[in-house]
Structures are given as structure tokens and as C-alpha cells.
N, C-alpha and C positions, 0 to 999 in steps of 0.2 A: 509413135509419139503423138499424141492429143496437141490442137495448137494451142491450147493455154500454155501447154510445156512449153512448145515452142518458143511460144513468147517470152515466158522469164527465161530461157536459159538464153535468147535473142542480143547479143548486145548491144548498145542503144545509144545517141545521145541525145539529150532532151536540149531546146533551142528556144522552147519560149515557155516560161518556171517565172514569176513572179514572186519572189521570197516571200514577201506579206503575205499571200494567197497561200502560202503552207503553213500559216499559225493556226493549228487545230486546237479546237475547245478547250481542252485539258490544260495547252502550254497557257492557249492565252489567260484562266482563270489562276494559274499559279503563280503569272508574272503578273497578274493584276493584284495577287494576295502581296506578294512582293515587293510591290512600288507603291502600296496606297491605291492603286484606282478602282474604281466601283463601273463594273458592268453595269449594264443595265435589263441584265438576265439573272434570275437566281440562281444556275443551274447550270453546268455543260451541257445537259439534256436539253433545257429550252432554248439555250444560246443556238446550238444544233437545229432544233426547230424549225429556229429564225430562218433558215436554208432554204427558205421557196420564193423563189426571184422570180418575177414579170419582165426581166428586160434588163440591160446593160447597168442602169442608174439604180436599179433597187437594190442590186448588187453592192455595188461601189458603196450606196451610203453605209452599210456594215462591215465594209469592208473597210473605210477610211474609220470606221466608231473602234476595230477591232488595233488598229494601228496605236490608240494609246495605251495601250499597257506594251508598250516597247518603248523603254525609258534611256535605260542605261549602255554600255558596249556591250556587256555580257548578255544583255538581251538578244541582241540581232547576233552573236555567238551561237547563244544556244538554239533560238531560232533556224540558223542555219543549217546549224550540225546535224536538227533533227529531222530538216529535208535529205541531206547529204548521207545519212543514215538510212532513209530510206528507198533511197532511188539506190543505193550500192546495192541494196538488197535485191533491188530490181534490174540489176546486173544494166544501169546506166554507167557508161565506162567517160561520160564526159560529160555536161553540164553548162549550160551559156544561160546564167544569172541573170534576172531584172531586178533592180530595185530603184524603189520612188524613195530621193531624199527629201522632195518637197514636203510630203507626206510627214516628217521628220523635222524636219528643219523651220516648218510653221507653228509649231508644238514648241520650240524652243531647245529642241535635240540638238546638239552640234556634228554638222558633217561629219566630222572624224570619228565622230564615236560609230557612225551607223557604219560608215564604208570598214572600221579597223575593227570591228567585233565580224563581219562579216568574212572581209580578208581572211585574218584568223584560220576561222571556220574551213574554210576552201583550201588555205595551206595546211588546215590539219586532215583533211579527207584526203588529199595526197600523198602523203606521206603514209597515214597507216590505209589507204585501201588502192593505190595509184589512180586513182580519180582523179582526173583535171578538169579543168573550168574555166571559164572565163564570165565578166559579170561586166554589165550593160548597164548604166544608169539611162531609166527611162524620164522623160519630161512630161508633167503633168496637163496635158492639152484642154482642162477646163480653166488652168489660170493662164496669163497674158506670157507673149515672149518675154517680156521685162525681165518677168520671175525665173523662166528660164535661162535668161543670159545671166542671171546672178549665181543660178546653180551652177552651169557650166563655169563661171568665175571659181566657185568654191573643188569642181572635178578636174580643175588643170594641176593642182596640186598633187596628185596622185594618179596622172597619166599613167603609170607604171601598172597599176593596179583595176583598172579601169579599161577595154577595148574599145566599147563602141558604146554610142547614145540610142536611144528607141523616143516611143511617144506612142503613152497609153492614156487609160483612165477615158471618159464620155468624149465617145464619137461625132453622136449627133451634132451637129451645128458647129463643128471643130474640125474644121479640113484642116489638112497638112499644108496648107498652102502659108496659115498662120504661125508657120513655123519656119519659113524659109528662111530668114535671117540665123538664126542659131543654129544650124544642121549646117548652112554654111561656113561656117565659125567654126562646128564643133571639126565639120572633114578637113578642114582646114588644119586646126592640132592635130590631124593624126587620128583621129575617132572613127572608127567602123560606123554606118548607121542602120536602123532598122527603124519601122512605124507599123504599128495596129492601124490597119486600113480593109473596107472591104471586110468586116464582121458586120456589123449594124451597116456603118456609112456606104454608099453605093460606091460602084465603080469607080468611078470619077477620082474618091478617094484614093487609089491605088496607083489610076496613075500619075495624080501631082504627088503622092510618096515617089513614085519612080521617075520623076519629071521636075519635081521642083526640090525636094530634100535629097535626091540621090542615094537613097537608099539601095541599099546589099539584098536585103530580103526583107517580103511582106510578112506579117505577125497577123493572123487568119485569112483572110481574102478569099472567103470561097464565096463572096458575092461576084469576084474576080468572072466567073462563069456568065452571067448575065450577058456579058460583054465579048464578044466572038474575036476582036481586032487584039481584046485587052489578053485573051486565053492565047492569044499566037504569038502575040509579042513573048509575055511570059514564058511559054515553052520552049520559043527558038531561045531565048538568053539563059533560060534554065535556074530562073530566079527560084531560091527555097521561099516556099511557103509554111511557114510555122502553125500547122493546122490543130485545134484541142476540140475533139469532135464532143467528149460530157462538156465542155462549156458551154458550147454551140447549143445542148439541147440545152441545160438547166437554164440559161437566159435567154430563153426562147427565140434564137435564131431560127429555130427547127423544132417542129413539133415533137420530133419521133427521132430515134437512132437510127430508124430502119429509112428516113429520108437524107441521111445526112450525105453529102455530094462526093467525100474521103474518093470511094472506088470510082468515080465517074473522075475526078480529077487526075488519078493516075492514067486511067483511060484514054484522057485528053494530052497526053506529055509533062502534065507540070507534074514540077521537083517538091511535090507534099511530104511531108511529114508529121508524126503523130509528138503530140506533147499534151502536157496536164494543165497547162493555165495558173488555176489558183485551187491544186487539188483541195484541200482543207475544205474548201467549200461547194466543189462541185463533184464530188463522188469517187474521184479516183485520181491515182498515181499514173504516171505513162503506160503500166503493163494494164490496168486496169481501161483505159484509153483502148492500148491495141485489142484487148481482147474481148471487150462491148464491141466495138466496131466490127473487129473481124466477125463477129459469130452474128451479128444484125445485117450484114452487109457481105457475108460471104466470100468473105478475102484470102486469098491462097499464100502458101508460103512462099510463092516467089513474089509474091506484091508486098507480102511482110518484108523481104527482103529488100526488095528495092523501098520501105518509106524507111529502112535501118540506115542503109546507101543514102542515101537525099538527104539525112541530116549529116552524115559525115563528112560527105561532101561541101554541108552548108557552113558548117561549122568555123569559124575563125580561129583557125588554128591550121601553122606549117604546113604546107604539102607533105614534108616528109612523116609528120602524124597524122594524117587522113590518111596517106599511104599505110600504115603502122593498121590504123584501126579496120579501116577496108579490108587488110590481110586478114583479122580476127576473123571482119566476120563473114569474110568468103569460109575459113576453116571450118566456123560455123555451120553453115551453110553445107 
């Protein structure tokens, strides 16, 4: 068996998926023909184009432009379904959701409509494919705590449907440390939490996420490495690392696929794992993820296995379903 095979017949679950970050050219110009809004592309083709980022923020500003033509519930619906469609494909057997309401909710969207078109979606991929999930509202780290304690206000409402809080969107100049109040707040209600730390932002970043917001696991940190004290800490607690090695190159974290740290960080003990970020925009899906990496970086099927193991482990979800998914994919295996 070829490891491409491998890898899609692999089962999987992905742990850091930005729903916005899966609206591909196509959805986004037919929900734009749908609700009135005018691109600023003539084309899917150009729009596609636009796809060559310098850096975390070149990114983001297309990506926060590509956010208004997501109007209505059945937007972030269809939206969703048409991740959840494809990751089933990709034989992902679980799913841990990001989504920015802020993103939404400054547009004049009303919360409900984004989290219940999304919900939806997540209770419909379970039923017809048993895919489960769980979905994370992330906090937008370049506007003020204020703004986020008002989200949070608005996500206590649907604790039910909601596990844990993140904190994405520009790193630079936006330590986690600006977050300490609302992470306290949110673990307080009952919220899982996780932070983007340790992509752009240095070290430092990772550990006031593990220091000051009390975060479960890092969302890339493979600057995490820099830092020798910060790599042992990390490994003795077996903190998951939510790693998306095409985003790391396309925002030039990393020049090359063939430098990306993936294989050195298993090496070192930590609990990494492979995900897509914001495929739509950066080349690929999670099998596309394992399978650049592996063939750039020379990765064996038992390393494929254990970054399978690290996210199910990481996953926020029952011992007795980690237990459930681990048996998979030992059979697997």
C-alpha cells in the first residue's frame, strides 16, 4: 500500500478547522450572487489568485473581506456541510470546530443565526455519516477584551452547543496575556480552552497561553521549539499541539515544506498533530496536510500513526470515545 493510501484510508481527527477558512471560491461567489454582495474579484479564478500571502495579516485581510457573503443561518449551514462533506471523504471520523462570531456579529449577523445554521450542520453529518464534533468559539485577539467579554455574554446561552473558547486572528502585538480576564471567565462556565500561540508570536506566547489563560492545548506552536525549558515542559504534560504544516508554508512561517519542524517535533516527545487550518485558502484538506508533509519530510507509518493517536487523545471528547476511536484505529493499523 502506497502511503497516500495510507493516509486516506487513516482515520483522523482534525482539532484545529476554522470554518471561515473552508469557504472555497465557488461557495463564496454563489452566496454572494444570493445575498446582494459584490466581491471585489470578477472571477473564482481571480478571487483564487488572490491566494499568495506574505504573512499572517495578508492573509486575514481576505479572509475577514471573504466573511461578508455569509449573511443568513443557511449560510454557515451550507457552509459547514460543505467542510463536513469533505473531511467524511477524507475518512475524518471527528472534527473540533473554530468559529469567529465577532467576525459576524460586527456585520450586524445575529449570534444565533451563525452558531444554529452551523449546529445544524454538525447534527446533520452525524446522523447520516456518524461523524462527531465538537465546535470552539474562537476570540478575535486584534479587538479589546471588552469585545470579547460581550461574546462570551452572547455564548453562555448555548453552553450546550459550544465546548471550549480559542483566540485567533493577528498574533503580532497580541499576547495572550490580553486575554486573561475572559479565559478566566469563560473556564469558569465550564469552557475547554485552547489559543493560537507560537505560529508567528514567539515563545513567550505559549507559555502565558499555558500560564496565564490555562489552556488544554496549543493551536501551532512550533516556534514552541526555540525554547528548550518550553519543549520539556510541553512533552512531560503531553500538551496537544494543533500543527497545519500548508499554512505554516503559505504564510510564510517556513520557506519550504521540506523545513517544516512536523518530524523533529515528534522526535522531541510532543503530542503534534496534523490539521488544515483554513484549507480554502491554503491548499489542502488534512489528507492533503499528511501527505505533503509525509512525502517532504519522510515520515513513516508508525509516526503517521501516532500524529492519528495525538489528536484523539487531544480531542474533548469522553474517555470512553477516545477509547472507542483509538480501537479503530489500532484495527487500522
Amino acid at each position: 500500500m502506497s502511503l497516500d493510501a495510507y493516509i486516506a484510508g487513516l482515520p483522523k481527527a482534525e482539532l484545529h478547522l476554522h470554518i471561515e477558512g473552508s469557504l472555497e471560491p465557488e461557495l463564496a461567489f454563489a452566496l454572494a450572487r444570493k445575498n446582494g454582495v459584490q466581491l471585489p474579484y470578477p472571477s473564482v479564478e481571480a478571487l483564487r489568485a488572490a491566494y499568495a500571502f506574505t504573512d499572517l495579516q495578508s492573509f486575514l485581510d481576505l479572509y475577514y473581506q471573504g466573511m461578508s457573503v455569509l449573511v443568513r443561518e443557511s449560510d454557515f449551514y451550507d457552509l459547514t456541510w460543505a467542510y463536513l462533506e469533505k473531511a467524511h471523504r477524507q475518512n475524518v471520523v471527528h472534527a473540533e470546530i473554530f468559529f469567529d462570531p465577532q467576525g459576524h456579529t460586527s456585520r450586524g449577523v445575529p449570534f444565533r443565526d451563525v452558531i444554529t445554521g452551523i449546529h445544524r450542520a454538525l447534527t446533520d453529518a452525524e446522523a447520516k455519516f456518524g461523524m462527531t464534533s465538537r465546535l470552539i468559539l474562537c476570540f478575535l485577539r486584534h479587538l479589546d477584551e471588552d469585545d470579547a467579554q460581550r461574546t462570551l455574554d452572547d455564548a453562555l446561552s448555548y453552553k450546550d452547543w459550544i465546548v471550549g473558547v480559542g483566540l485567533d486572528s493577528s498574533e503580532k502585538g497580541h499576547p495572550p496575556r490580553k486575554f486573561e480576564r475572559v479565559f478566566r471567565r469563560a473556564r469558569d462556565a465550564g469552557f475547554r480552552a485552547v489559543a493560537h500561540a507560537g505560529e508567528e508570536g514567539p515563545p513567550e506566547y505559549v507559555w502565558e497561553a499555558l500560564d496565564l489563560l490555562g489552556v488544554e492545548r496549543i493551536d501551532h506552536g512550533v516556534r514552541a521549539l526555540e525554547d528548550k525549558a518550553l519543549v520539556r515542559r510541553l512533552a512531560a504534560d503531553r500538551t496537544t499541539l494543533t500543527v497545519c504544516p500548508l499554512s505554516n508554508v503559505r504564510l510564510c512561517v517556513f520557506e519550504d515544506i521540506r523545513r517544516h519542524p512536523l518530524r523533529t517535533m515528534l522526535e522531541n516527545g510532543l503530542a503534534a498533530t496534523v490539521n488544515s487550518d483554513d484549507p480554502a485558502y491554503f491548499g489542502g484538506y488534512v489528507n492533503e496536510n499528511f501527505a505533503e508533509t509525509t512525502a517532504a519530510l519522510g515520515m513513516s507509518e508508525p509516526q503517521l500513526r501516532q500524529l492519528a493517536r495525538n489528536a484523539f487523545a487531544g480531542a474533548f471528547i469522553p474517555d470512553s470515545s477516545k477509547d472507542r476511536l483509538l480501537a479503530r484505529l489500532e484495527s487500522y493499523a
